[in-house]
C-alpha positions as CSV (number, residue, x, y, z in Angstrom):
1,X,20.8,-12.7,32.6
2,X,17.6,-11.4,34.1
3,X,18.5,-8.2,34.0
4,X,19.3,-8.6,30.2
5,X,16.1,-9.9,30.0
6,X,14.2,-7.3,31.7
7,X,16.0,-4.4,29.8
8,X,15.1,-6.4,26.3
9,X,11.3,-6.1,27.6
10,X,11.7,-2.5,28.5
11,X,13.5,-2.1,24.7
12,X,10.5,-4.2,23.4
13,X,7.6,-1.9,25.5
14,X,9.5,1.4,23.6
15,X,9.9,0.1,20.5
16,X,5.6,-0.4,20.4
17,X,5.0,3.0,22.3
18,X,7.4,4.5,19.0
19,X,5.3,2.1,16.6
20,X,2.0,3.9,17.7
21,X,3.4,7.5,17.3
22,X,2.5,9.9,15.2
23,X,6.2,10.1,13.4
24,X,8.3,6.9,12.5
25,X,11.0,6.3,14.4
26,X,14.8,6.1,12.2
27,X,15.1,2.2,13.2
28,X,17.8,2.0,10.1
29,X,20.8,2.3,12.5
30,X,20.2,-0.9,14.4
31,X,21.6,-4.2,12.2
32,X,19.2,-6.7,11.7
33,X,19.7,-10.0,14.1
34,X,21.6,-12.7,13.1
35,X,20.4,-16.7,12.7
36,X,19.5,-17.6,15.9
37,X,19.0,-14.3,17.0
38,X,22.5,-13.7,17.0
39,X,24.1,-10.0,17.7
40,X,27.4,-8.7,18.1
41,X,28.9,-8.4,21.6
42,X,27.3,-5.7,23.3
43,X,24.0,-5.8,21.7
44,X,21.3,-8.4,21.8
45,X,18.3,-9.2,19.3
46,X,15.0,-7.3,20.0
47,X,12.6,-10.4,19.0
48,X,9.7,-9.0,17.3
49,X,11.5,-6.5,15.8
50,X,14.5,-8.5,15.0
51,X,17.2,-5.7,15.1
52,X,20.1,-5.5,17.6
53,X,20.0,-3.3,20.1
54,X,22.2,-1.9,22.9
55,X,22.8,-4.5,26.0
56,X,22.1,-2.5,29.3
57,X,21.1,-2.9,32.6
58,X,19.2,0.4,32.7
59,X,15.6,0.4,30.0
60,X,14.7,2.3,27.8
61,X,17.9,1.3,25.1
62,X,20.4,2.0,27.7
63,X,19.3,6.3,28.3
64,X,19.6,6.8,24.3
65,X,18.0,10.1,23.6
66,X,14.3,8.9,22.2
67,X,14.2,9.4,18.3
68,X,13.1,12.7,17.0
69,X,12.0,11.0,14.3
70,X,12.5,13.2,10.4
71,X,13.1,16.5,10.3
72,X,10.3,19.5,10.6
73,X,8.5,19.7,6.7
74,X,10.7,23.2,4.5
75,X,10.3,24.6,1.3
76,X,12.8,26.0,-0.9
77,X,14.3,28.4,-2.0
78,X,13.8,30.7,0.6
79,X,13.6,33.9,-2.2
80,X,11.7,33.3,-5.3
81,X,13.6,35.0,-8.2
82,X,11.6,37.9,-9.8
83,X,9.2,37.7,-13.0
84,X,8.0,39.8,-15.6
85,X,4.5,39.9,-16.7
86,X,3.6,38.6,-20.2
87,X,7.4,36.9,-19.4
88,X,7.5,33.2,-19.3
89,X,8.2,32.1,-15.6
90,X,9.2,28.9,-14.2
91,X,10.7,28.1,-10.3
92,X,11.0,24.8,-8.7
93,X,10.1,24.2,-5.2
94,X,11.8,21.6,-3.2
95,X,10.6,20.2,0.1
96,X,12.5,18.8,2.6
97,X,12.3,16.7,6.1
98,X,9.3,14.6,6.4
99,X,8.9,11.3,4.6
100,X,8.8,11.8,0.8
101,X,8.0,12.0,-2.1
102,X,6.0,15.3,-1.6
103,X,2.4,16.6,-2.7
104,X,2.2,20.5,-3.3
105,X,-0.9,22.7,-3.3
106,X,-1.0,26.3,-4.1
107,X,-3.0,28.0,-1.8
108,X,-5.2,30.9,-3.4
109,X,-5.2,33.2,-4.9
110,X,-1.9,33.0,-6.7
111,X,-0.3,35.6,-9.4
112,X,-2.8,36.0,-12.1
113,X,-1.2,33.8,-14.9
114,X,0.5,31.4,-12.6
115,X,0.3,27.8,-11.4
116,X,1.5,25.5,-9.3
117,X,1.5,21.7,-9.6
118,X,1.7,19.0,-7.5
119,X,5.3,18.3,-8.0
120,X,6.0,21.9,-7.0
121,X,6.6,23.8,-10.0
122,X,5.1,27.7,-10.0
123,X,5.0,28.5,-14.2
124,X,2.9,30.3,-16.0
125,X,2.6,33.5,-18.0
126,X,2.2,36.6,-15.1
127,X,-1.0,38.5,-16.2
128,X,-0.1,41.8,-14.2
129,X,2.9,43.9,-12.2
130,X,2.8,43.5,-8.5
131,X,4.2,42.5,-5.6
132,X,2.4,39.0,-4.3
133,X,2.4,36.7,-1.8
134,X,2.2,33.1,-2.7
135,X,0.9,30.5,-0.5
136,X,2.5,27.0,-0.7
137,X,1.0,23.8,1.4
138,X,3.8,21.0,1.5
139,X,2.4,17.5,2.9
140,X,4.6,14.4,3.1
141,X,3.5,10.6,3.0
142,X,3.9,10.1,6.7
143,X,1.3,7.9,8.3
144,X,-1.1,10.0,8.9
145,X,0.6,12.9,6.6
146,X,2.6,15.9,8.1
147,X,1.9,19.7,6.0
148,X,3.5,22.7,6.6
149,X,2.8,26.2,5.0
150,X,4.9,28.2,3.5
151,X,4.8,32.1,2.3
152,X,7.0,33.7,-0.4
153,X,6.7,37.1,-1.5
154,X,7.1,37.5,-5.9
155,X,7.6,40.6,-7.4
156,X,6.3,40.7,-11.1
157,X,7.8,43.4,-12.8
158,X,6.5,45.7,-15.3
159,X,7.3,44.6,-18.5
160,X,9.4,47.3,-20.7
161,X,7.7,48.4,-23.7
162,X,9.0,51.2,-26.4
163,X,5.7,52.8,-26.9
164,X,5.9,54.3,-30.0
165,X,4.9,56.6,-31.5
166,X,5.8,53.8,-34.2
167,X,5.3,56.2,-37.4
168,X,7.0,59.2,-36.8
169,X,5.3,62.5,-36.9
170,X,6.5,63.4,-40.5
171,X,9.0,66.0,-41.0
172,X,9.5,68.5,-43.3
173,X,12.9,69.3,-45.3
174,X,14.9,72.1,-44.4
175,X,12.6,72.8,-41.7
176,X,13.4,72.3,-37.6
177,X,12.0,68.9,-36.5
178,X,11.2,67.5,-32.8
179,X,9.4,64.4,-31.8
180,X,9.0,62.3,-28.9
181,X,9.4,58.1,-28.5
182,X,8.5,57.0,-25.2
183,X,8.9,54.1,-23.4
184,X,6.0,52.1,-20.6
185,X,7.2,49.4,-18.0
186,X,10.3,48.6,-16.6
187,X,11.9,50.3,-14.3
188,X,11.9,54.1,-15.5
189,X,15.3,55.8,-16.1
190,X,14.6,55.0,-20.2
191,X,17.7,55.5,-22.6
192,X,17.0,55.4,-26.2
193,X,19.3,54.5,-28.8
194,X,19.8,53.6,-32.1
195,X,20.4,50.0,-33.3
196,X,22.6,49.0,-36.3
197,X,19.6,48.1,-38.1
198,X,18.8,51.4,-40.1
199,X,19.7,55.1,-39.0
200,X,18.1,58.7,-39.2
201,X,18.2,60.6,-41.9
202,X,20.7,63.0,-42.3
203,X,21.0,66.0,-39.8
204,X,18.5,64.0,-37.2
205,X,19.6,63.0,-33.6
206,X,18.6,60.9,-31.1
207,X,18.9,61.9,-27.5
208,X,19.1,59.2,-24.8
209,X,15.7,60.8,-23.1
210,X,13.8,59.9,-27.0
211,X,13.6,63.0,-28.2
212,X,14.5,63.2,-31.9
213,X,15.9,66.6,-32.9
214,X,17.3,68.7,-36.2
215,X,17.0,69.3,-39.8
216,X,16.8,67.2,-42.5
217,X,17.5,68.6,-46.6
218,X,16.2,65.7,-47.7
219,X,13.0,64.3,-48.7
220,X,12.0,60.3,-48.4
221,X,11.0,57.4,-46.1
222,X,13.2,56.1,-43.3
223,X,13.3,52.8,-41.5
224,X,15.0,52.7,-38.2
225,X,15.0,50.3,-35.0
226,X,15.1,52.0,-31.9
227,X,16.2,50.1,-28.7
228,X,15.2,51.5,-24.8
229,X,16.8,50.2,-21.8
230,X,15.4,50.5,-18.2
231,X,17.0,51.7,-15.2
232,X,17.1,47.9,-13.4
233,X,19.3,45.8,-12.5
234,X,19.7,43.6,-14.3
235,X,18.3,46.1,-17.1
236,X,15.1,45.1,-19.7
237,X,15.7,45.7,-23.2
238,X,12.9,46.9,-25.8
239,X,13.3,47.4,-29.2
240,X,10.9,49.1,-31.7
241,X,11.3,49.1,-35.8
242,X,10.3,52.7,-36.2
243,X,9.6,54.8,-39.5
244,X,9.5,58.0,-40.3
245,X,8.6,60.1,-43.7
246,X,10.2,63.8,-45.0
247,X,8.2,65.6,-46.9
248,X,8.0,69.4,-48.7
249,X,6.3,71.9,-46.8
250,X,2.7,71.7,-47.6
251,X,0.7,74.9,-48.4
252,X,-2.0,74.1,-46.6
253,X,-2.6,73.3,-42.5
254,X,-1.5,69.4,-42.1
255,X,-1.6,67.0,-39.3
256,X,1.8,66.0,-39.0
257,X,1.2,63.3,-37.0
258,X,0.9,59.5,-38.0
259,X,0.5,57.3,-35.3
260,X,-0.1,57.9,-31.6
261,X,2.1,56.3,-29.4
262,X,0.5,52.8,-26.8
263,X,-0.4,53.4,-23.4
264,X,-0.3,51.3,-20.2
265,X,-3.1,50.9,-17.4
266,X,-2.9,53.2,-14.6
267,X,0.1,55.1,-16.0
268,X,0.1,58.8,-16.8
269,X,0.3,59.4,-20.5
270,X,1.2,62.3,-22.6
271,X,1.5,63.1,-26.6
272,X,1.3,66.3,-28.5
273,X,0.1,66.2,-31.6
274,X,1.7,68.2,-34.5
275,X,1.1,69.7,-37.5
276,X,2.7,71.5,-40.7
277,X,2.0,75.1,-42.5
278,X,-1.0,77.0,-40.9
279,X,-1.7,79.8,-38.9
280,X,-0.8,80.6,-34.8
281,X,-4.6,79.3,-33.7
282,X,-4.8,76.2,-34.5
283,X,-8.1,74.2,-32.9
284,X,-8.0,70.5,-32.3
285,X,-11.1,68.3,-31.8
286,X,-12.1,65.2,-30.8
287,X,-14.5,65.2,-34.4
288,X,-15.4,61.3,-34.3
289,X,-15.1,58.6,-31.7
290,X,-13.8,57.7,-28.1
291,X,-10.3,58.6,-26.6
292,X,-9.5,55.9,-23.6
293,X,-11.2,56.4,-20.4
294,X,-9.6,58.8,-18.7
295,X,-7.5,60.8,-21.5
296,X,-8.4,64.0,-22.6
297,X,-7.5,66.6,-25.5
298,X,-6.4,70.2,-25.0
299,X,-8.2,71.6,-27.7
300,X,-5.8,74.7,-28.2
301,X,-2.2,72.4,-27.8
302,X,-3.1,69.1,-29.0
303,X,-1.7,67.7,-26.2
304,X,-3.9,64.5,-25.3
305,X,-3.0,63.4,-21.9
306,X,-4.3,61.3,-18.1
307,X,-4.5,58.1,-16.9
308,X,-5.6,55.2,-18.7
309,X,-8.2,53.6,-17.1
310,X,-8.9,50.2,-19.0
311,X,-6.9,48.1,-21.1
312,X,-7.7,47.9,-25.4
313,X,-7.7,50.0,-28.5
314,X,-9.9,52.5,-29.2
315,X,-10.0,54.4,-32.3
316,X,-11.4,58.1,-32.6
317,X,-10.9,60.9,-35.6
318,X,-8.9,64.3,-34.8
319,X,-10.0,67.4,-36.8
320,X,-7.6,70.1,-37.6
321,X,-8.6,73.8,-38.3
322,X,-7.2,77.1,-38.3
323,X,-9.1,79.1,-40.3
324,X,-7.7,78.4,-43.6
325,X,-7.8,74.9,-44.1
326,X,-9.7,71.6,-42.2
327,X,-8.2,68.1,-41.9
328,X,-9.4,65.1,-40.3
329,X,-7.1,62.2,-39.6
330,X,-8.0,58.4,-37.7
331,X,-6.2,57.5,-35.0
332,X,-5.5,54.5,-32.7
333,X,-4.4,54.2,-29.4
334,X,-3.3,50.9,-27.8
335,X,-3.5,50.7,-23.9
336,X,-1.6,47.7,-22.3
């Protein structure tokens, strides 16, 4: 009996060295004492506590391992899936060990165009490509509270466009025709095709690469939609509504050219402008207004090419001459 007694103090002096750690001790095992302070054979009633505990001879609670107390603070899932910028985006991060419920912080900087609150959803609208590493700070409602970091990398894909050009270069009947659609994002390895909405007119092709190819004998306006897929895994899909006008041969030196297709920030772009009727020596010039930074026009081939070096439109006039004729036409180019 006084050894029962002296192993319920011991049990008593562990029990308040557990109270006054820094974790709470998993008590939920032990049943609660009975009236009288009752237990079942075995056991006997820890007083202030009023649980039943193990009988022993030997303190503390009969060389039990000493409770670990919860499990370390982790944050799910492991892999964040991927994004896509100017892509809706939503993943939910789940905590677990610790004492719930749980209070999230996103440690900066995040994605630009993302969020996280403080139930531990990361949404938002990603602003730009990249691959980024996100900060999470997990804390629990222990007493005081436990936190724990955790870093994730996200990759925010480039989002697929069909850049245009979205008005065909116009075409002549009965002559040879070749132009150019082109595609921005993704994951390269473009493959154009055509979609049952519309088709070319007759004697035009598409190629997979974008190039459009042939003859046409007649004259009129077209309406096609063009679709692009990427190279990824799971692939992006684009599709343009493109247009495209056949005309007679002009007499004169003509811009054939309508619209210029967009470009993206930071990616190499290339266009050729063309033209109908004229001599061998043509001479393009920049006659009015700004090309993007960092683009430039081959005066002799039209070709207007570089790097993008800020995003928005800027509009500038292209004059035509090759000593018979002159022609000015406005043009826009979008940069992404």
């Amino acid at each position: 009996m006084r050894a029962g007694r002296a192993c319920a103090a011991a049990a008593l002096a562990a029990f308040a060295w557990a109270a006054s750690c820094t974790f709470k001790p998993d008590l939920s095992r032990y049943e609660p004492c009975g009236p009288g302070d009752s237990c079942s054979a075995g056991y006997q009633c820890l007083g202030s506590a009023q649980i039943c505990i193990p009988a022993c001879e030997d303190p503390p609670l009969c060389g039990a391992e000493p409770d670990a107390g919860p499990p370390e603070l982790s944050v799910s899932p492991e892999v964040l899936p991927f994004a896509i910028e100017a892509r809706s985006y939503r993943v939910d991060l789940v905590a677990d060990g610790g004492v719930g419920p749980y209070w999230f912080r996103g440690m900066p900087p995040l994605p630009p165009g993302l969020q996280l609150d403080d139930a531990g959803v990361l949404s938002g609208t990603p602003a730009e490509a990249g691959l980024y590493q996100v900060s999470v700070q997990v804390e629990d409602r222990s007493s005081p509270p436990v936190s724990s970091t955790a870093e994730r990398d996200l990759p925010v894909k480039a989002l697929l466009r069909l850049a245009g050009p979205a008005m065909l270069a116009n075409a002549a009947a009965g002559q040879t025709y070749t132009e150019w659609l082109s595609a921005t994002g993704g994951d390269g390895g473009y493959r154009f095709h055509l979609t049952d909405a519309g088709g070319l007119p007759q004697g035009l092709v598409l190629g997979e690469d974008g190039q459009i190819t042939g003859s046409t004998p007649n004259s009129g306006d077209t309406l096609f939609d063009v679709e692009v897929v990427d190279g990824d895994s799971p692939a992006q899909v684009a599709v343009r509504r493109v247009s495209l006008s056949v005309i007679f041969l002009p007499l004169a030196p003509q811009i054939a050219t309508r619209s210029l297709p967009d470009g993206r920030l930071r990616t190499p772009y290339s266009y050729r402008l063309q033209r109908l009727a004229g001599g061998s020596s043509p001479m393009w010039t920049l006659f009015a207004g700004d090309l993007p930074g960092g683009l430039t026009l081959n005066t002799s081939s039209g070709l207007i090419s570089g790097t993008p070096t800020g995003r928005g439109g800027s509009s500038f006039t292209i004059e035509l001459k090759d000593g018979i004729a002159t022609e000015r036409v406005t043009f826009t180019i979008d940069v992404l």
